[in-house]
OpenMM code with the backbone's topology and positions (N, CA, C; nanometers):
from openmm import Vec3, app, unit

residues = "UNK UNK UNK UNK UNK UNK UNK UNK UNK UNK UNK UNK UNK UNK UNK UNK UNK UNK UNK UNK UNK UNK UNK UNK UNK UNK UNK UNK UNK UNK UNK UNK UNK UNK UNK UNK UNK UNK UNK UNK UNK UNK UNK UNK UNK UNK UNK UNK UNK UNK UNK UNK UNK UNK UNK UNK UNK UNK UNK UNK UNK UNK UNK UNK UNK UNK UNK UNK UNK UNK UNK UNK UNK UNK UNK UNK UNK UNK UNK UNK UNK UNK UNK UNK UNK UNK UNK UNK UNK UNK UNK UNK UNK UNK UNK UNK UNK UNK UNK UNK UNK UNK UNK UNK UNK UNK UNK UNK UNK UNK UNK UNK UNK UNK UNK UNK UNK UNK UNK UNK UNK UNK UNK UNK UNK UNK UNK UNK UNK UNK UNK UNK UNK".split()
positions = [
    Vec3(4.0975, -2.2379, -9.2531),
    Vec3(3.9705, -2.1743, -9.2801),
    Vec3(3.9879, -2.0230, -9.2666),
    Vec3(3.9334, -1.9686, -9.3876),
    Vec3(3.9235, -1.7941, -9.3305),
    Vec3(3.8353, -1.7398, -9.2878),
    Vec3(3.8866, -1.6171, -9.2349),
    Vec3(3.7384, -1.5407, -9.1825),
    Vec3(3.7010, -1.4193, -9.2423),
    Vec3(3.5699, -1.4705, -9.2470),
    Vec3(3.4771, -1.3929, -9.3250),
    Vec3(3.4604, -1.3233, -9.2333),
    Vec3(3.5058, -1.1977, -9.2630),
    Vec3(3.4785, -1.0075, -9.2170),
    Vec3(3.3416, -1.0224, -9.2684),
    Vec3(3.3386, -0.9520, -9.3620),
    Vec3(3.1723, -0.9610, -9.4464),
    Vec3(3.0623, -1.0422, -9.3354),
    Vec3(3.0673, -1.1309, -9.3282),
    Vec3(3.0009, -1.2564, -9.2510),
    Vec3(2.9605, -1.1748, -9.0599),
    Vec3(3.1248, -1.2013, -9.0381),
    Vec3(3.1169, -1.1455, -8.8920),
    Vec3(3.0037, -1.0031, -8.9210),
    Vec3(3.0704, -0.8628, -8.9685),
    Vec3(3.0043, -0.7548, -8.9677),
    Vec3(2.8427, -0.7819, -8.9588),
    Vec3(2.7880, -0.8563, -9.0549),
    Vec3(2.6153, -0.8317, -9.1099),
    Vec3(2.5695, -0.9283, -8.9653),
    Vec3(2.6270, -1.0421, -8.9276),
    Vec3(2.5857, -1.1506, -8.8876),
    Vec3(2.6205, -1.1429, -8.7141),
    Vec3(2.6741, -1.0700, -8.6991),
    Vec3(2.7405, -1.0425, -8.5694),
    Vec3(2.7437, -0.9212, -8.5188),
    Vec3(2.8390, -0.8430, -8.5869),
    Vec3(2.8153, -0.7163, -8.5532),
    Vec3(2.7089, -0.6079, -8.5269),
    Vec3(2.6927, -0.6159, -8.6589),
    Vec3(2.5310, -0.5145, -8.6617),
    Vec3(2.3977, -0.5300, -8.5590),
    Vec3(2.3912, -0.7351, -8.5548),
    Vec3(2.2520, -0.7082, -8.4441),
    Vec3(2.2921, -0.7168, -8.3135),
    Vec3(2.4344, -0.7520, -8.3147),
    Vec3(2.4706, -0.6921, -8.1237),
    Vec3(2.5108, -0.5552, -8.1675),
    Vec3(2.5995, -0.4803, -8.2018),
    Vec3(2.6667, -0.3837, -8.2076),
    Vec3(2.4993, -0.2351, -8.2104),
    Vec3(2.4449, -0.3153, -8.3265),
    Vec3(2.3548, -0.2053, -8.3914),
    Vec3(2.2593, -0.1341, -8.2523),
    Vec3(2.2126, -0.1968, -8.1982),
    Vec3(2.0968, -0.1311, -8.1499),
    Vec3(2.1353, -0.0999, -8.0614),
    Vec3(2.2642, -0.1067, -7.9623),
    Vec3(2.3119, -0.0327, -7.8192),
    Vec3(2.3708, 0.1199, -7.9102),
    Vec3(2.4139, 0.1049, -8.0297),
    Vec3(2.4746, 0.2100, -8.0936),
    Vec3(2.3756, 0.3347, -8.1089),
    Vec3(2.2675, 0.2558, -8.1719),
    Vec3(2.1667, 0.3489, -8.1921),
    Vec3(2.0539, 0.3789, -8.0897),
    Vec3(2.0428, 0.3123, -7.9657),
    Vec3(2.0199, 0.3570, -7.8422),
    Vec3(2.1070, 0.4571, -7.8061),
    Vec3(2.2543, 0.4539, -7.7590),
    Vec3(2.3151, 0.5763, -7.7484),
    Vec3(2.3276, 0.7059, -7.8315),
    Vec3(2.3126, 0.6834, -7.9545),
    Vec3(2.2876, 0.8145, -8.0291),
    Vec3(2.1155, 0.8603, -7.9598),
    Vec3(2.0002, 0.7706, -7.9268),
    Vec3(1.8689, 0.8169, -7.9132),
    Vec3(1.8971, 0.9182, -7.8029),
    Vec3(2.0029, 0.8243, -7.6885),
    Vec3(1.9765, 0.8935, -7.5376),
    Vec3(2.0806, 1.0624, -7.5563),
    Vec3(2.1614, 1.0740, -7.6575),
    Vec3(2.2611, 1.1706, -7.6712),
    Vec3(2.1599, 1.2696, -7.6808),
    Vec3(2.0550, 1.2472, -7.8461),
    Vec3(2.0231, 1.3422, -7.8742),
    Vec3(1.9096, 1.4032, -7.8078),
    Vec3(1.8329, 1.3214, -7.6889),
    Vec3(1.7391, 1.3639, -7.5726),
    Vec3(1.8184, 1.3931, -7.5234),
    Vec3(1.9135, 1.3950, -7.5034),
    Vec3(1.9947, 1.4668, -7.3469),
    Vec3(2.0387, 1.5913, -7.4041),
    Vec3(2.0814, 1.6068, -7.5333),
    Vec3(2.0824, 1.7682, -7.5918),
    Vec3(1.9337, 1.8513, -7.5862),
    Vec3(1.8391, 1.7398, -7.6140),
    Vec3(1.7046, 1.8598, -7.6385),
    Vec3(1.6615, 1.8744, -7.4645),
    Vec3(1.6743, 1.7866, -7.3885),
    Vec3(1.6490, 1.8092, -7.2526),
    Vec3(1.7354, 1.7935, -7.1076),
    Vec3(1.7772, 1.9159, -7.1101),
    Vec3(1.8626, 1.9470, -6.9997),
    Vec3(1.8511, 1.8893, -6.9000),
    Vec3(1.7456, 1.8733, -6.8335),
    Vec3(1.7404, 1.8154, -6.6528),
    Vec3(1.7247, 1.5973, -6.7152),
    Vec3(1.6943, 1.5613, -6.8578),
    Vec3(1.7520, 1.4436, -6.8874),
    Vec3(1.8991, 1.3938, -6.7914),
    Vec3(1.8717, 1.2854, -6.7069),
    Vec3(1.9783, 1.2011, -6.7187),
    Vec3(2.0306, 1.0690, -6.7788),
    Vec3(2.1391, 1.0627, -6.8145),
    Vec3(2.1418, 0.9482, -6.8952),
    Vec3(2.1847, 0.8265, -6.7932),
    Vec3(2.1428, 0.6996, -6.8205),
    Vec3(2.1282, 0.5861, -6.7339),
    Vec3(2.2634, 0.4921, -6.8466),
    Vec3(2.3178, 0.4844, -6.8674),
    Vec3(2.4267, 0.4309, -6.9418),
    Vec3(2.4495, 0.2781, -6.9065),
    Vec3(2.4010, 0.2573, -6.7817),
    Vec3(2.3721, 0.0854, -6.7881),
    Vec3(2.2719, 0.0398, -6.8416),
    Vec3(2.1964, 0.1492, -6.8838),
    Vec3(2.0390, 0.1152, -6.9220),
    Vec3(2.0715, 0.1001, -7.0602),
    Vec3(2.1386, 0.1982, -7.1047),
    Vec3(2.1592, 0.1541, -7.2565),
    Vec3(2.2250, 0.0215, -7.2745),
    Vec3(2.3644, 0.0340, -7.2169),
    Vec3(2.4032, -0.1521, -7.2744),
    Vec3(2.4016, -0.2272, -7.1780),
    Vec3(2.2652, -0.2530, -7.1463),
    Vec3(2.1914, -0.3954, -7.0938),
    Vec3(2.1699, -0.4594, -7.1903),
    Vec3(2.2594, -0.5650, -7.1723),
    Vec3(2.2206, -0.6558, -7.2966),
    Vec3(2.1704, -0.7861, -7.1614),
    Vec3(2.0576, -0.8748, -7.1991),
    Vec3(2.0183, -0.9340, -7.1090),
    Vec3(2.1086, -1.0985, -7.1649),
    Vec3(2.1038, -1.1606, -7.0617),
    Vec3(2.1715, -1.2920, -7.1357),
    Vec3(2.0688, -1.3695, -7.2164),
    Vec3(1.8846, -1.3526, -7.1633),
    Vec3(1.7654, -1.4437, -7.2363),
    Vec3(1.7583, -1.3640, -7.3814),
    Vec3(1.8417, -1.2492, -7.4281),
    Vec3(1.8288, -1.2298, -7.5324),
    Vec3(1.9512, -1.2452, -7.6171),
    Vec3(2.1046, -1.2295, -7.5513),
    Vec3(2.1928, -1.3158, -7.6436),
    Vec3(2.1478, -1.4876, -7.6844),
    Vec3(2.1053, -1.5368, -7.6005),
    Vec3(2.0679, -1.6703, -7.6191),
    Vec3(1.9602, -1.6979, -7.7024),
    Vec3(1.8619, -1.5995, -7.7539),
    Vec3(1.7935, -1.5857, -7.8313),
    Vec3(1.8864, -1.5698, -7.9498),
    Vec3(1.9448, -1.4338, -7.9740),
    Vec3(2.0267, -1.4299, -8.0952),
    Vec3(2.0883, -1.5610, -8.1247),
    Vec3(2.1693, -1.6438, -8.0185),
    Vec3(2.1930, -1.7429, -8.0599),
    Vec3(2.1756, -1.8402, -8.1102),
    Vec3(2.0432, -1.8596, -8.0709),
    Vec3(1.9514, -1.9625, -8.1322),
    Vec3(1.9300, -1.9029, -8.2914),
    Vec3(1.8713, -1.7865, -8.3056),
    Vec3(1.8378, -1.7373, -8.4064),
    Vec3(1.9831, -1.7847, -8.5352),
    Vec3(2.0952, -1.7595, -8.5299),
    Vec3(2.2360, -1.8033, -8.5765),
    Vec3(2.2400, -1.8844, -8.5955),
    Vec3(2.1756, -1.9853, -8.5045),
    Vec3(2.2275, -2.1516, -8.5530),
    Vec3(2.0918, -2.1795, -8.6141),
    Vec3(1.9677, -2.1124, -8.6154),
    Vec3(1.9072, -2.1294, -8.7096),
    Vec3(1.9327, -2.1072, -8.8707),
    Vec3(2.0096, -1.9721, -8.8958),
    Vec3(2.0123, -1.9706, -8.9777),
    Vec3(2.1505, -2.0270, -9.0593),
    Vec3(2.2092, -2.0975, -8.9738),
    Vec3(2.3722, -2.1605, -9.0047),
    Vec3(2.2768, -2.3209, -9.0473),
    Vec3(2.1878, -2.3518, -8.9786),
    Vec3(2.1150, -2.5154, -9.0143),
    Vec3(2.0655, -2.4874, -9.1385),
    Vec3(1.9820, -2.3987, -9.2127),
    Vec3(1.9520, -2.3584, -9.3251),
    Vec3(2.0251, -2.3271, -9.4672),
    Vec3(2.1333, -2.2192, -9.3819),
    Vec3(2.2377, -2.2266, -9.4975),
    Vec3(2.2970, -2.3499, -9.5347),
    Vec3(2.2970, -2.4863, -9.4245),
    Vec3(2.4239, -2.5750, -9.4319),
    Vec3(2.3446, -2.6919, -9.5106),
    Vec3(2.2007, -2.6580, -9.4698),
    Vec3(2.1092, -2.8169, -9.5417),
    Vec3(2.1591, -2.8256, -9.6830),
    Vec3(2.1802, -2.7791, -9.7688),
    Vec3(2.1718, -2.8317, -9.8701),
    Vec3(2.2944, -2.9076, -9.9264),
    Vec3(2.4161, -2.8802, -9.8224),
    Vec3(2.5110, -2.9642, -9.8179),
    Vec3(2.5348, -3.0482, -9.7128),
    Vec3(2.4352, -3.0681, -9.6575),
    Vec3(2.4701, -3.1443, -9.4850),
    Vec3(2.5438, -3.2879, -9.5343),
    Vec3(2.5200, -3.3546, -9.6463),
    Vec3(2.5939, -3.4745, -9.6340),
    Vec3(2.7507, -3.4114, -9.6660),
    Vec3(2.7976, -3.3072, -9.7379),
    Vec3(2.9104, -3.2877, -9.7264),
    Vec3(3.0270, -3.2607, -9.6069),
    Vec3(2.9013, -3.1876, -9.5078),
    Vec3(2.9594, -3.2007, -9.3477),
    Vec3(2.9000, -3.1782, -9.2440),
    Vec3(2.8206, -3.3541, -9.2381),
    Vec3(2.7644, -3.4020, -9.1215),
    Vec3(2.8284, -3.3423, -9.0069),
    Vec3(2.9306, -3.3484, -8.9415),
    Vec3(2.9445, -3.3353, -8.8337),
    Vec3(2.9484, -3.1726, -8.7923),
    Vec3(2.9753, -3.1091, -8.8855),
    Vec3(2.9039, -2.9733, -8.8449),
    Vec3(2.7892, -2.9272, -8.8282),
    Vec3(2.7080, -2.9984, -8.9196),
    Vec3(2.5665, -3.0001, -8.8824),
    Vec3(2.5191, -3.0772, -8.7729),
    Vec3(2.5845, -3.1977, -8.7103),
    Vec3(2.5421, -3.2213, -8.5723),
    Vec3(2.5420, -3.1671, -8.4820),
    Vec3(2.7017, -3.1088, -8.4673),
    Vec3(2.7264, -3.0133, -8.4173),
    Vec3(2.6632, -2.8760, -8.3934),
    Vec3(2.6286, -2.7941, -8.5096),
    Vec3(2.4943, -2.7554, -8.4857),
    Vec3(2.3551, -2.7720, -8.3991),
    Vec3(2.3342, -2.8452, -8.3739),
    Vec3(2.2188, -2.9559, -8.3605),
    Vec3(2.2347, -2.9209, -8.2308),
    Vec3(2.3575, -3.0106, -8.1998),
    Vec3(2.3705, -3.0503, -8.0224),
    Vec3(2.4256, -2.9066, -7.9510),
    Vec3(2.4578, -2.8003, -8.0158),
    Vec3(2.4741, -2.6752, -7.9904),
    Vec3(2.3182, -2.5967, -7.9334),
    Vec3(2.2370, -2.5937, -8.0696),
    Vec3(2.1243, -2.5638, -8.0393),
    Vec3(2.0317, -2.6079, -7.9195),
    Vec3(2.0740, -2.7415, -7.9036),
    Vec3(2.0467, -2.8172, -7.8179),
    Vec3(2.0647, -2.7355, -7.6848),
    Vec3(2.1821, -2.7611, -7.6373),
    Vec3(2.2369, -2.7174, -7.5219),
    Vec3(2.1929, -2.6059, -7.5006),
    Vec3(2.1549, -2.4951, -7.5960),
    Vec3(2.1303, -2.3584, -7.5599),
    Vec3(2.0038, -2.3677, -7.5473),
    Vec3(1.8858, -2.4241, -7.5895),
    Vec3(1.7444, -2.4385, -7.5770),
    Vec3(1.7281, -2.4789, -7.4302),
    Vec3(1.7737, -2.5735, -7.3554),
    Vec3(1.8018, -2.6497, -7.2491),
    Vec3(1.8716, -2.5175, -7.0867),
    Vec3(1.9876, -2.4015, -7.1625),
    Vec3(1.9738, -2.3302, -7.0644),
    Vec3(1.8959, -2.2058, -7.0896),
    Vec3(1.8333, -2.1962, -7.2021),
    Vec3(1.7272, -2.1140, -7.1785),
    Vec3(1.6490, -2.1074, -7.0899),
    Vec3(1.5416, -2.2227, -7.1398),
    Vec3(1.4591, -2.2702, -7.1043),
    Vec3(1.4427, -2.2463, -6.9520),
    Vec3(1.5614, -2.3134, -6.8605),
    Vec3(1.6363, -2.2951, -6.7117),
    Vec3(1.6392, -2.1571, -6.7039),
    Vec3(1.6531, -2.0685, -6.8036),
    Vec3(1.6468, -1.9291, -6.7201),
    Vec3(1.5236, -1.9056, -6.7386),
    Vec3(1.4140, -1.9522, -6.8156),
    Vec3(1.2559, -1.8772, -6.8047),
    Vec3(1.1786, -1.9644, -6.6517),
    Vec3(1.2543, -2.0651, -6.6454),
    Vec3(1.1996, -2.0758, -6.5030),
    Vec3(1.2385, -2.0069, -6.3828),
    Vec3(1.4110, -1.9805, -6.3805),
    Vec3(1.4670, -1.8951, -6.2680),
    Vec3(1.4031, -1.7631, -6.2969),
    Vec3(1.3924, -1.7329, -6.4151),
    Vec3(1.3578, -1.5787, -6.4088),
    Vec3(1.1992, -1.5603, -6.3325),
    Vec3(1.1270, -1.5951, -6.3359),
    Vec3(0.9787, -1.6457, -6.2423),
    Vec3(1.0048, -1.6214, -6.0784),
    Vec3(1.1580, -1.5752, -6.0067),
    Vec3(1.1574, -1.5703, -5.9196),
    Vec3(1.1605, -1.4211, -5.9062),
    Vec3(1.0572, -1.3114, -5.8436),
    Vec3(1.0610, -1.1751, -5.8505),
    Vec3(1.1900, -1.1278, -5.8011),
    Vec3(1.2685, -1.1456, -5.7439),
    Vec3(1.3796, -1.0811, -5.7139),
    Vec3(1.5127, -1.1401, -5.7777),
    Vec3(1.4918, -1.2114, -5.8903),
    Vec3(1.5994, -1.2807, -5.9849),
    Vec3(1.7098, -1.1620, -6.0328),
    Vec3(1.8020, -1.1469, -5.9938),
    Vec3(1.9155, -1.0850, -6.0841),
    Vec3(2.0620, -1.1872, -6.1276),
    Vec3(2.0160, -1.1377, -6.2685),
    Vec3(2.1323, -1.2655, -6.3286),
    Vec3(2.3235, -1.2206, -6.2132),
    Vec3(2.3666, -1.2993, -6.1983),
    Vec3(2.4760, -1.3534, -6.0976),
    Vec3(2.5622, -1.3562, -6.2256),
    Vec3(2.6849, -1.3050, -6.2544),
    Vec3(2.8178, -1.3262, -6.3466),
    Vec3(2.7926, -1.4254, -6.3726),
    Vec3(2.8061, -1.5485, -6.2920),
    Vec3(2.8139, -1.6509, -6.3830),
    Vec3(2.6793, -1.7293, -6.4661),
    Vec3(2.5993, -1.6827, -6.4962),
    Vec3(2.4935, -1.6481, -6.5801),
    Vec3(2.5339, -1.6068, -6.7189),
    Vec3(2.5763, -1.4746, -6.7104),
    Vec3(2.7260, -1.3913, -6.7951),
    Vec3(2.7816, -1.4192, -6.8960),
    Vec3(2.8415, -1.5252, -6.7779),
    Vec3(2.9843, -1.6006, -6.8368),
    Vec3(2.9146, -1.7388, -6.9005),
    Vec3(2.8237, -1.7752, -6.8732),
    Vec3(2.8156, -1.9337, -6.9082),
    Vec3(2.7146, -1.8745, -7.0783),
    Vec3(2.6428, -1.8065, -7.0993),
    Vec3(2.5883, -1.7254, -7.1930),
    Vec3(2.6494, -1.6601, -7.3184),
    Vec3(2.8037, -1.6304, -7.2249),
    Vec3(2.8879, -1.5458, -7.3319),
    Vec3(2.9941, -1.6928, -7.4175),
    Vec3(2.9912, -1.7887, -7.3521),
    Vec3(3.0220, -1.9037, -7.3834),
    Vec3(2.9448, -1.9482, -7.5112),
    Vec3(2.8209, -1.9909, -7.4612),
    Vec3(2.7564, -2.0638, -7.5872),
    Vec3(2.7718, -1.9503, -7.6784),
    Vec3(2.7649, -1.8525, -7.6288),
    Vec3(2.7452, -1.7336, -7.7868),
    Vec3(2.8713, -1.7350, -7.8557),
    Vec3(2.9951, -1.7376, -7.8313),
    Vec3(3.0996, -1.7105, -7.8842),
    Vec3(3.0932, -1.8823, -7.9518),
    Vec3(3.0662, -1.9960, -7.9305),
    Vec3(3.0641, -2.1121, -7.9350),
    Vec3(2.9614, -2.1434, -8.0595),
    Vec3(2.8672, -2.0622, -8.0660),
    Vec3(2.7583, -2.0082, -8.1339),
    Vec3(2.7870, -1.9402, -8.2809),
    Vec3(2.9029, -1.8490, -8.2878),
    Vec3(2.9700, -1.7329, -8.3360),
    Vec3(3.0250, -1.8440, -8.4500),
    Vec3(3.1341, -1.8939, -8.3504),
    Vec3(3.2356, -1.9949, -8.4233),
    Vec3(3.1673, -2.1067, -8.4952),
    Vec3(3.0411, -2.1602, -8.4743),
    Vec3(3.0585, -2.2908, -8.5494),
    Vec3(2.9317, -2.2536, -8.6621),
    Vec3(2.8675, -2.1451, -8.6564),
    Vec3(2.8251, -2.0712, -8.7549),
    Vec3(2.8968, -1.9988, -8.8697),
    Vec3(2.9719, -1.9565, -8.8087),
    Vec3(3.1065, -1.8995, -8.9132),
    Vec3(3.1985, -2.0357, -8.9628),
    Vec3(3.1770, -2.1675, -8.9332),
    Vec3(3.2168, -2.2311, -9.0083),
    Vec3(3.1403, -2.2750, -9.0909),
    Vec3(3.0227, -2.3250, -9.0629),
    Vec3(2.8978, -2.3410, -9.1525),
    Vec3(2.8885, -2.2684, -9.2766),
    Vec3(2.8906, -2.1365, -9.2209),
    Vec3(2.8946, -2.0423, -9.3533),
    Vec3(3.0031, -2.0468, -9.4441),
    Vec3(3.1179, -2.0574, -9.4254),
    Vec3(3.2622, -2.0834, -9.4921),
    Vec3(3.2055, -2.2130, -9.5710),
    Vec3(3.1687, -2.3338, -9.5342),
    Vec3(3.1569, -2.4431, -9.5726),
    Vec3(2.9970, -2.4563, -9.6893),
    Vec3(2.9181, -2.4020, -9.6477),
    Vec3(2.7807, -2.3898, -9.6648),
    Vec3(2.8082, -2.2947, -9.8513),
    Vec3(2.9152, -2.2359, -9.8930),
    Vec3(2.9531, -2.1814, -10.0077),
    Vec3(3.0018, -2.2788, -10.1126),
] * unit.nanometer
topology = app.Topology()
chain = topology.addChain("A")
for resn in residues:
    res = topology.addResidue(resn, chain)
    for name in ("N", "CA", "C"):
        topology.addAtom(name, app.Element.getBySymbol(name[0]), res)
């Protein structure tokens, strides 16, 4: 199977990459017009994990869409799909209840279990799409 550059860039790149990019150009060019400005640089790339897991969901939404019109050609990616979406709805969900605790700060392995489904997320979308052509 190849990989679609094209694919990754629009589909990956741009809506993680894009908006910490163009947050740091915002905070540059306030920190040129205002001197006593400090810049908070964790503040810019906070990426929260309830919103990769959003993107994620959002991906395998649109990997189930692209793939319907061939799903009998490959069922098991589209289950796969499925039980992906699955799993990530399931630790969402688990973080909108932990997050309800006022002094909640996500713990690494929060992180790590997040950066999982997403890359997991990444991959079986980018096959969808390869296949979904």
């Amino acid at each position: 199977m190849r990989t679609n550059w094209r694919w990754l860039a629009w589909q990956v790149g741009l809506p993680l990459g894009g908006p910490i990019i163009l947050s740091a150009l915002f905070v540059l060019f306030w920190w040129t017009l205002n001197g006593t400005f400090q810049p908070r640089w964790d503040v810019v790339l906070d990426i929260t994990p309830w919103a990769l897991t959003f993107y994620a969901l959002t991906l395998i939404a649109t990997a189930l869409r692209e793939l319907w019109p061939r799903y009998v050609e490959h069922p098991a990616l589209f289950i796969w799909l499925a039980i992906l979406a699955g799993i990530i709805i399931v630790y969402y969900a688990f973080m909108v209840i932990v997050r309800h605790q006022k002094a909640f700060v996500p713990a690494p392995s929060v992180y790590i279990v997040t950066a999982i489904l997403l890359c997991a997320s990444i991959y079986v979308c980018h096959q969808a799409d390869n296949r979904s052509r």
